[in-house]
N, C-alpha and C positions, 0 to 999 in steps of 0.2 A: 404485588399479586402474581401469582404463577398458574400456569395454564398450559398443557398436557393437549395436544391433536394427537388424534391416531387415526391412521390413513394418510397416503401421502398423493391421493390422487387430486384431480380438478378442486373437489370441496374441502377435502384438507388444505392447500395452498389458498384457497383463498380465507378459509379461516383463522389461520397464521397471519394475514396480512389485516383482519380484522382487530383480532386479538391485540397485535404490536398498536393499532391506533388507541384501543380502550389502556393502553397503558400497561399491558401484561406480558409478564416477561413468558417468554415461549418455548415448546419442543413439539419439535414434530417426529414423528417415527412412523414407520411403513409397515402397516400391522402382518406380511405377507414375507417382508427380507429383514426385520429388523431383528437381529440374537440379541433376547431380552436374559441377560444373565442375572442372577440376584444380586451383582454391584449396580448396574444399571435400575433396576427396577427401584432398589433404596433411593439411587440419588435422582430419578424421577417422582419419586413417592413424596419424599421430605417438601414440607408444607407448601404442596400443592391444593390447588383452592378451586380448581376446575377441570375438566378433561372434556373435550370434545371429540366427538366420533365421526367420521365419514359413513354415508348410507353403507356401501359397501362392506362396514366392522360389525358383526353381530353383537350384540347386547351377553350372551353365553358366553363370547369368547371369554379364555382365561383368566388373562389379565384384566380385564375391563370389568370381571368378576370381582376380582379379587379387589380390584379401586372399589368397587360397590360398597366391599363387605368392611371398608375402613370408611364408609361415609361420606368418600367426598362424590361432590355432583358432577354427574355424568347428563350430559343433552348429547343432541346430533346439534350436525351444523347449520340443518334447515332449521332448528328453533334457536340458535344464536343469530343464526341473520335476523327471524322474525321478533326475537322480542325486542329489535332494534329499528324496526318498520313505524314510521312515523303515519304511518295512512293506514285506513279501511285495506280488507286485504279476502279476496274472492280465491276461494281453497277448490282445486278439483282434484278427486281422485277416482276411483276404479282400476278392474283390471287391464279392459282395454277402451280405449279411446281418451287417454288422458291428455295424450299430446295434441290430436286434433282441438279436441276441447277448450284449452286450454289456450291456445294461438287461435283461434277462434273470439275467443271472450276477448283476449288484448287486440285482437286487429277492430272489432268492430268496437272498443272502446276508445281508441286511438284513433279510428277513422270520423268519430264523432265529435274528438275536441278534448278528451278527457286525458290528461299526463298520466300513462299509464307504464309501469315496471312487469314486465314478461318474467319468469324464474323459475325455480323451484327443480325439482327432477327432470323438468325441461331442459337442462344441461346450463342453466345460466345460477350457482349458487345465489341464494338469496345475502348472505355474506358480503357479497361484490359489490351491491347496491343498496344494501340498506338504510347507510347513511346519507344517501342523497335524495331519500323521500321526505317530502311536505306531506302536511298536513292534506292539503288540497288532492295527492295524487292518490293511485289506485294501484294495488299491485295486483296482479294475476297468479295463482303459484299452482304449479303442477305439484301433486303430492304424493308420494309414494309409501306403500304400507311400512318398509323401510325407515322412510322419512317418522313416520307417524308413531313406531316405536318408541322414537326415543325425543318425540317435543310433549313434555308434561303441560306445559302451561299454553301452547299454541290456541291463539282467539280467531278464527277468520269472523269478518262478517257475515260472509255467503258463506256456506261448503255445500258442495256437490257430491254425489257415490255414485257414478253413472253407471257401474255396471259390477259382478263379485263373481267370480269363476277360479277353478282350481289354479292356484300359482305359486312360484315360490314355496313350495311345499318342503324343499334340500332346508329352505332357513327358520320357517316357522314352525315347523313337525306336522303340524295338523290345520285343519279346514278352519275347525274352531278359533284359534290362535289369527290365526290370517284374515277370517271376519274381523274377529275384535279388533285386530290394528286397522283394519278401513276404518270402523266406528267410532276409531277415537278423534275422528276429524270435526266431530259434532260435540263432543264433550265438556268443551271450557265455554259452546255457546250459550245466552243469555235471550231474553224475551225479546232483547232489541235485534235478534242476528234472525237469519232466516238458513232453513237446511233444505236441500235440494236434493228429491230422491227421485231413482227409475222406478215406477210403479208399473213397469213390465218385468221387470227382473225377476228372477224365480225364489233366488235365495232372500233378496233382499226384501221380496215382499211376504218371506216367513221371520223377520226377525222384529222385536219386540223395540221399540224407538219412544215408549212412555219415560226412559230417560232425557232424551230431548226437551230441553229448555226453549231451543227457539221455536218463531212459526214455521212450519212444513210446509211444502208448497212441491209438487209431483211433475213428471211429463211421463207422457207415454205416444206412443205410436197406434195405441189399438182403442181406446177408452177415455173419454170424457173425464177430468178430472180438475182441482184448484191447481193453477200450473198450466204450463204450455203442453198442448196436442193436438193432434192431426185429426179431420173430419173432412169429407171430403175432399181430398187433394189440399185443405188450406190447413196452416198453424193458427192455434188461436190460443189466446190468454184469458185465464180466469182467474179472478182475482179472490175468490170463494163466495161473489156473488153473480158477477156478470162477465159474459163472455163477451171477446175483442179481437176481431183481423186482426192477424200480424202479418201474415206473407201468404203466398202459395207453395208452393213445394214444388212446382216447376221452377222453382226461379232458384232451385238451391242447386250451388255449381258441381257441390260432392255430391258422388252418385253411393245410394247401397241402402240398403233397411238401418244400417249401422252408424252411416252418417247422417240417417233423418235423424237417429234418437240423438248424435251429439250435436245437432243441432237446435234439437228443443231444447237440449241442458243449458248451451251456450246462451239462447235464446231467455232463458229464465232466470237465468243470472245478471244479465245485464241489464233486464226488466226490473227487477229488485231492488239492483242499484239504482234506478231511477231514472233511466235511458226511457226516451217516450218512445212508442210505438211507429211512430211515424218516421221512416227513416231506415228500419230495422232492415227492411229489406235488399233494402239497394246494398247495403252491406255488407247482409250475409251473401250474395251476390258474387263480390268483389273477391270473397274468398276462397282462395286457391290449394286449399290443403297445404300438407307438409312433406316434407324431403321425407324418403324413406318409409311414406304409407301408400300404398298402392300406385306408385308413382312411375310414368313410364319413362323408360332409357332409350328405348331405339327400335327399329323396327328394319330386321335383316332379313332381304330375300323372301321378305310377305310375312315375317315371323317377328313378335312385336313381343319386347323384355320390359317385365313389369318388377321395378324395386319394391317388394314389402318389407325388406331389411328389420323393421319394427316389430311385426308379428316375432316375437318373444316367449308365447304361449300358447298351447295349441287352440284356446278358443278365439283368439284372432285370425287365426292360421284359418280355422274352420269359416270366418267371417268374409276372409279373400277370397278364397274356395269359391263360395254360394255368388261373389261378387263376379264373378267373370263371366265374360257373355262370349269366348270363341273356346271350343276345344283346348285344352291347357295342360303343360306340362310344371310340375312342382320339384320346387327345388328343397328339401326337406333335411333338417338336422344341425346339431351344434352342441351347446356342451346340455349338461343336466341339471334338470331343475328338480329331481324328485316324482318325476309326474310319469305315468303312464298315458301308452299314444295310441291305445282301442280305437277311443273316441273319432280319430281322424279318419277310420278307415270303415266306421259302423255304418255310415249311410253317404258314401261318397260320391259328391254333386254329378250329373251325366256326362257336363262341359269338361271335368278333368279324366286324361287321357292317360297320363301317367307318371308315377314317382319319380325322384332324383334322391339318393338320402347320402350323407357324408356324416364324418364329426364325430365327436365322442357319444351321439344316439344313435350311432346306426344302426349296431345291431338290436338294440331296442326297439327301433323305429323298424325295422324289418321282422321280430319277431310279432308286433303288433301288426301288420299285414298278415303273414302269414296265419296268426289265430282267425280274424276275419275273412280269409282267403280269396285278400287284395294281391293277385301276383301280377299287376303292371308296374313292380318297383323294381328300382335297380341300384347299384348299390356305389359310386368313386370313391377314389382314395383324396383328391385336391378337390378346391372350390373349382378351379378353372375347371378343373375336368368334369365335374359335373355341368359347368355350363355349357361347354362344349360338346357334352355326349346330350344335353335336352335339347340342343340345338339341333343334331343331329335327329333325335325322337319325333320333331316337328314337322310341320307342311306351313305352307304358303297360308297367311288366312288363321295361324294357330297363335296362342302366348305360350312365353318361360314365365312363369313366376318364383321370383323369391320371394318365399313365406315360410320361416324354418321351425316356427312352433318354439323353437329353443332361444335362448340366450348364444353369445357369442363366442363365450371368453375360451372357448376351448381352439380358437384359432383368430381371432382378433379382441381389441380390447372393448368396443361396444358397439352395438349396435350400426352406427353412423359409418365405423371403418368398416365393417362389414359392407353396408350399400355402398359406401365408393368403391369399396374394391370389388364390388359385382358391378356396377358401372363401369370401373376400367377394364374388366377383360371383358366386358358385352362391346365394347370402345373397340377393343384389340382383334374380335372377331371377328367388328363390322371390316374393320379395315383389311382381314385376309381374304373375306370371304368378297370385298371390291378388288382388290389383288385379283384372284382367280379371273373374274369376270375382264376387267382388262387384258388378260390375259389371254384371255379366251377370243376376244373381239380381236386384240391384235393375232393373230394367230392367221383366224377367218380373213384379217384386211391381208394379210402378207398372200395367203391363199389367192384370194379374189385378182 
C-alpha cells in the first residue's frame, strides 16, 4: 500500500509515523517549498491508494485537485487518526471558545476517574494517540472547520457548535461554505449520539438542523431550555423533562459572558456522557483556563499585560475587549484572514483607551478606524515595539492586551509562538523598567 501526506507540519509528521505502523509505504512533501514538477507528480501519482492532508492544505489546492480528479481518496489527518479511535469520542467546535472547551471537558473528565485522550486542533494530532485507545476510554477532540472538511466519515458520539462568526473567510470564500464545514460535525451522527448546540447564537439558531439524526440537547445563558442554563445565578440541567442543580456560577473560576456559555457546553457534554451531577462543581472549580486565552504575564509599574495570543478573529478579540474591567490598551494585527475590521471599532467598549496595530493588517485595521472615526490608534513596525510604545500609552492601575483579531503567520508560526514571544519581551521590559528604578534608588542612596 502507498500513501501520499501533504503538509509537512506537526500533523503531517505525525501522520507519516502513523501510516509507517499500518504498514504503508510513505511520502511526505511540504505543500509550501516542495517544486512539484511533472517527473515528480507521476512518480508520486503511480499506484497510490491514499493521500493525506494537513489542516493547513486546502482541499482547491492544485494538486490535491488534480489526485481528486483521478479518484484516489483524499481525508485530513484528523479523520485518519479518528477512524482509528477505539472509544466514544466528544467532538467540539465553533469559532471561538474551542480550546477552553475543549480542556474543559478533558480536565473534568480526567479529574473524575474517566481515561481520557485531549487532541484534535488543540495542537495534540489525534494520529499520535489513536492507537493507544481502549474501548473503555474517552477522547476529547478540538475540531476545526478545517479539520471537518476533509473527515467524510468522522462519528463523534457528542458533538458540540458553540458558537459561528465571520472566519476564515481567505479559505472558504463565503459564510455559506464555512457554516456548512461547522455542520458537518453532526452528519454521520445516529439516534444513539447526541448534538450539542448554542441556542443563543444568532446564526446558529437561523439554520435548519431537521438533518440531525441525533437527540439535540441546547445551552444558553439567557432562556430556559432541554440542556444546561443559567437561572438565577445557578446552572441547571434538563433532561426534556425535569430540571436539576448543577452548580452556581459563583463558583466558576473563568470570568466573562463567554466563558459562562463555554462552560454550559462543557457542562452538557459530560452530562451526556453520563458523568453524574454531583461532583460537577468542584470541578468545574478547579479549572484554570488555558495558556494564551486571557491570560495574565505581569504587572509593571501598576500596569498589568494580559496574553490573548488566541484571539485569532475579531469576534474573540471583541469578546476580550467587553472582558476587561481596568482602562486598556490593545494590541491589534497580523497576517489576513479575508475579513474586514469595521466591526471592532463600531461600538468600542468605554474601558478601552487605546490601539496598537502591527502585521500585515495594519493598514486595514487603520483604515477600518479611520471609517468609524476611532483615532486613539497607532500604528509599529515590530511586535516589541508595539509593546513597548502600549507600555508607554499606559498609567499605573491600566492593562496591555494582546488580542490581534488575526492569525499569526505573518510574523510567527501559530498562535502559541506568538504569546511566548509577547511573554518574553513583556519579561524583557519588566527587567529595564526594575533596572531604572535601581538605579534611581542607588543614585538617591549615593546622594543621601
Amino acid at each position: 500500500m502507498k500513501s501520499l501526506v501533504i503538509g509537512a507540519g506537526k500533523s503531517g509528521k505525525s501522520a507519516i509515523k502513523l501510516l509507517k505502523k499500518l504498514g504503508y509505504t510513505t511520502f511526505l512533501i511540504d505543500d509550501k517549498k516542495t517544486c512539484l514538477t511533472e517527473h515528480l507528480k507521476e512518480k508520486l501519482l503511480k499506484d497510490l491508494d491514499l493521500v493525506v492532508v494537513s489542516p493547513g492544505v486546502p482541499l482547491d489546492n492544485s494538486f490535491v485537485q488534480e489526485i481528486s480528479n483521478k479518484g484516489i481518496e483524499i481525508i485530513g489527518e484528523f479523520e485518519l487518526g479518528a477512524r482509528l479511535l477505539r472509544c466514544k469520542s466528544i467532538a467540539i467546535t465553533g469559532t471561538n471558545g474551542k480550546t477552553t472547551t475543549t480542556s474543559l471537558v478533558g480536565h473534568i473528565l480526567s479529574e473524575s476517574g474517566e481515561s481520557t485522550f485531549v487532541g484534535g486542533n488543540i495542537g495534540v494530532p489525534v494520529s499520535s494517540f489513536c492507537l493507544q485507545t481502549k474501548n473503555d476510554d474517552v477522547s476529547v477532540l478540538e475540531v476545526s472547520s478545517f479539520q471537518l472538511e476533509s473527515s467524510p466519515l468522522f462519528h463523534p458520539h457528542i458533538a458540540a457548535i458553540l458558537n459561528i462568526t465571520p472566519d476564515h473567510l481567505n479559505r472558504h470564500k463565503t459564510m455559506e461554505n464555512y457554516i456548512k464545514a461547522k455542520l458537518n460535525i453532526f452528519k454521520n451522527q445516529t439516534y444513539k449520539d447526541y448534538a450539542v448546540i448554542n441556542l443563543d447564537d444568532e446564526i446558529l439558531s437561523q439554520q435548519d438542523f431537521s438533518f440531525v439524526k441525533s437527540e439535540i440537547y441546547y445551552f444558553s445563558t439567557k432562556v430556559e431550555c432541554k440542556g444546561c442554563y443559567v437561572k438565577n445565578g445557578c446552572i441547571y440541567f434538563n433532561d426534556g423533562v425535569v430540571s436539576q442543580f448543577v452548580m452556581r456560577t459563583a463558583d466558576i473560576s473563568l470570568k466573562g459572558e463567554h466563558n459562562l456559555s463555554n462552560v454550559l457546553a462543557g457542562l452538557l457534554c459530560v452530562i451526556l456522557y453520563g458523568l453524574p451531577l454531583a461532583g460537577l462543581s468542584g470541578f468545574v472549580k478547579s479549572f484554570q483556563g488555558v495558556s494564551h486565552r486571557l491570560e495574565f504575564v505581569a504587572e509593571i509599574n501598576g500596569v498589568s499585560f494580559i496574553n490573548d495570543s488566541k484571539a485569532t478573529n475579531i469576534s474573540s478579540t471583541l469578546v476580550a475587549m467587553k472582558a476587561m474591567t481596568e482602562h486598556t490598551t490593545v494590541i491589534l494585527g497580523g497576517s489576513d484572514k479575508g475579513c474586514e475590521f469595521d466591526e471592532l471599532f463600531e461600538s468600542v467598549p468605554v474601558l478601552i483607551k487605546n490601539f496598537v496595530v502591527i502585521g500585515e493588517t495594519k493598514q486595514k485595521i487603520l483604515a477600518a478606524a479611520a471609517r468609524k472615526n476611532v483615532s486613539n490608534v497607532y500604528a509599529c513596525q515590530t511586535f516589541k515595539e508595539a509593546i513597548n510604545f502600549a507600555y508607554e500609552l499606559s498609567e499605573s492601575g491600566e492593562c496591555v492586551l494582546l488580542s490581534p483579531a488575526c492569525a499569526s503567520f505573518d510574523m510567527f508560526s501559530n498562535f502559541e509562538e506568538r504569546g511566548k514571544a509577547f511573554s518574553k519581551f513583556v519579561k524583557e521590559l519588566e527587567k529595564s523598567e526594575n533596572r531604572k528604578i535601581s538605579n534611581k534608588e542607588g543614585k538617591k542612596t549615593a546622594k543621601d
